[in-house]
Residue, then its C-alpha position, 0 to 999 in steps of 0.5 A: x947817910x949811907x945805909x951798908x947792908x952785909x950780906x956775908x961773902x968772902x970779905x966777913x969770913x974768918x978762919x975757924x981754927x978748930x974747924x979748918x976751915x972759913x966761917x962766918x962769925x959776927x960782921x968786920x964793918x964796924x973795925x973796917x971803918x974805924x981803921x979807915x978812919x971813915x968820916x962817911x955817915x953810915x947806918x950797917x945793917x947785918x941782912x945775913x951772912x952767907x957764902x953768895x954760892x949758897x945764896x938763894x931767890x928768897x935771899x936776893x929778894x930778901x935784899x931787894x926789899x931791904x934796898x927798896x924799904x931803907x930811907x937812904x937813896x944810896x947803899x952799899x953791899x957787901x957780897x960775896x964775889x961769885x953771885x954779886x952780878x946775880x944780885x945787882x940784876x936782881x936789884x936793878x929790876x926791883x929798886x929803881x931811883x936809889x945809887x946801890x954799889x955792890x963790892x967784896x973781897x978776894x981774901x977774907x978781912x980776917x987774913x990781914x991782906x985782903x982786898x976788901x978795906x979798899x973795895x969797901x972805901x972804894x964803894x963809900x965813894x962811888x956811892x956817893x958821886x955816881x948817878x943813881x943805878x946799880x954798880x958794882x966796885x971792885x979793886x979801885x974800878x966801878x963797873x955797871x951791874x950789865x957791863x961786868x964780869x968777874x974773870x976767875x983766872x985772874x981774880x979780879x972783875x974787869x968790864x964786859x968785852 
């Protein structure tokens, strides 16, 4: 089993109409991975759902904790792009032994043409194979958590240079 921990970030918001602009509403996993027809076992758990800019300390020890408390030797979290290398550090200090891939998305689920339906079924399958460590899975890549940058102008993660 895998244990996937939701954390918010762009790949759960949805377009507020009234508002215009993005919020947050309940998680999109369950839908994800029925229309991936997913035959992964997997136990969601929602952690909170916020923007990773907004993210705080107490939030990645919050994360930390669900990571090292869980049953499961490997997780997935979801989370948002800008602060995800933050968090993996975070996580890679305090939960030793246990295979975590972090991945996100560059467009939101909601809008029909995102990213995050194939970084979330690319997570599920380096969670699976890769050795235990933190990683992060973006675009089809997997990168280690130290070796990884997101370059803002092509919007797209690539390795440490």
């Amino acid at each position: 089993m895998i244990r996937i921990l939701v954390t918010g970030g762009t790949f759960d918001k949805t377009y507020d109409e009234i508002g215009g602009r993005l919020s947050f509403g309940g998680t999109h996993l369950p839908e994800m991975l029925r229309l991936g027809r997913s035959r992964v076992e997997v136990s969601i758990q929602t952690l909170m759902m916020i923007d990773s800019l907004e993210m705080t300390d107490a939030d990645r020890a919050r994360i930390v904790q669900a990571c090292a408390e869980c049953g499961e030797a490997r997780i997935v979290v979801t989370h948002g792009t800008d602060t995800m290398i933050e968090t993996a550090a975070a996580l890679a200090r305090g939960v030793p032994g246990k295979t975590i891939v972090l991945t996100g998305a560059m467009i939101p689920y909601a809008f029909g043409s995102s990213d995050g339906l194939f970084n979330l079924g690319s997570a599920l399958s380096f969670a699976q194979v890769l050795p235990p460590g933190v990683y992060v899975a973006m675009n089809g890549q997997h990168f280690a958590w130290d070796r990884v940058r997101k370059n803002r102008e092509t919007g797209t993660f690539e390795p440490l240079p």
